[in-house]
Every structure is written in C-alpha cells, then in structure tokens.
C-alpha positions as CSV (number, residue, x, y, z in Angstrom):
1,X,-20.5,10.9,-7.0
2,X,-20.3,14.3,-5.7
3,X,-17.4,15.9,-4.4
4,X,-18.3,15.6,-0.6
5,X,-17.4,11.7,-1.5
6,X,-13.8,12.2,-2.6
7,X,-12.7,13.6,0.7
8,X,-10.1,11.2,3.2
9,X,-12.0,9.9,6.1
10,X,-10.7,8.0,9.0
11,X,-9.3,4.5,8.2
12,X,-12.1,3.2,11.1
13,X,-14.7,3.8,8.6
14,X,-13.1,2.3,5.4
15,X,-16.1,-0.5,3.8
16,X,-15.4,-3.9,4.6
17,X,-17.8,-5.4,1.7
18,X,-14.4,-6.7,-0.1
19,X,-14.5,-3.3,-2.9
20,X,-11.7,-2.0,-3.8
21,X,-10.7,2.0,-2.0
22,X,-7.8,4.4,-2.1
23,X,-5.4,4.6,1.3
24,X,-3.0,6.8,2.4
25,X,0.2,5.1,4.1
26,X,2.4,7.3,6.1
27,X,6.2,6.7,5.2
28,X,8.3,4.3,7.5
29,X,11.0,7.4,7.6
30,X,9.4,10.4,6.8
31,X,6.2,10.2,9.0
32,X,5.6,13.4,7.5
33,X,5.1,12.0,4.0
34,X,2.1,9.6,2.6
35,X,1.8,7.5,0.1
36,X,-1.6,6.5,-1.7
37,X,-2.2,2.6,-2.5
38,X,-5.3,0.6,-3.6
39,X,-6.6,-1.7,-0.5
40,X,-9.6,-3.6,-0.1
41,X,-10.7,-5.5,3.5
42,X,-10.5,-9.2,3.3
43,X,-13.1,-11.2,5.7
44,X,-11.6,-14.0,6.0
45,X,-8.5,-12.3,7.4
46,X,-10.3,-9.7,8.7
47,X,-7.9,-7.1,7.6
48,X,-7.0,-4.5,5.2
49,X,-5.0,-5.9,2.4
50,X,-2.3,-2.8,0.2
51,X,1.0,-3.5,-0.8
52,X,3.6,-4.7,1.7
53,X,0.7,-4.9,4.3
54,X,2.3,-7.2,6.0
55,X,5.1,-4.8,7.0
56,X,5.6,-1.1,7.6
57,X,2.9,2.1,8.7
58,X,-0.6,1.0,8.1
59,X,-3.0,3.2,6.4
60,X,-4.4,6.1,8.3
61,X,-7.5,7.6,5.2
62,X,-9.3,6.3,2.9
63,X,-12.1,7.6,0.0
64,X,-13.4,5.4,-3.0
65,X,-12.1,5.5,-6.4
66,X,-13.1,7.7,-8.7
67,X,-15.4,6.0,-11.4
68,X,-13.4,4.7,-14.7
69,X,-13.2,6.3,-17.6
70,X,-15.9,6.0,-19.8
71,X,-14.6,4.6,-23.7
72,X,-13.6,7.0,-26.2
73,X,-13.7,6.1,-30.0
C-alpha cells in the first residue's frame, strides 16, 4: 500500500464490505481531541460498529489498517 492510502478520509466513504478500518472519534468533552478505534460496518444493522457505538461522538475519518507484521524467527 502506498502512502496516499494511509491518509483520513471522510467517514461517508468508509467500506461497508464488513473489513475491519481505523476511525477517529472526537471526545464527548474535549471536541478538540480524537481518539482512534477499530470499526467495521455491519449490514445487517447497517451501521458502523467501534467501541461504545452505541453512545457518545461518532466517528468523523477513517483509513485502513496497516498490513501485519510479517513473522520474525
């Protein structure tokens, strides 16, 4: 993946194929401050799915995750 892919883009264009992507969730009192979470969209719900999604900001960015690390012996 090149670099151009690890840049936040607009929450609107997040994939909704069920993978797994990094979010960025403004604070509930410091608007100012975000905090990253892994989401994914669930079809059946048809919503984004993070930690506590059920309550507080929603997440305004996304980008993918990086790719794993590759095993070292």
């Amino acid at each position: 993946m090149s670099n151009d892919q690890f840049q936040w883009q607009p929450i609107k264009t997040a994939p909704k194929d069920g993978r797994r992507f990094v979010v960025l969730k403004p604070q509930r009192y410091r608007s100012s401050d975000y905090k990253p979470d892994i989401c994914y969209w669930e079809k059946k719900m048809d919503r984004l799915i993070f930690d506590n999604w059920l309550e507080g900001p929603q997440p305004t960015h996304w980008m993918p995750l990086p790719p794993a690390p590759e095993e070292t012996t």
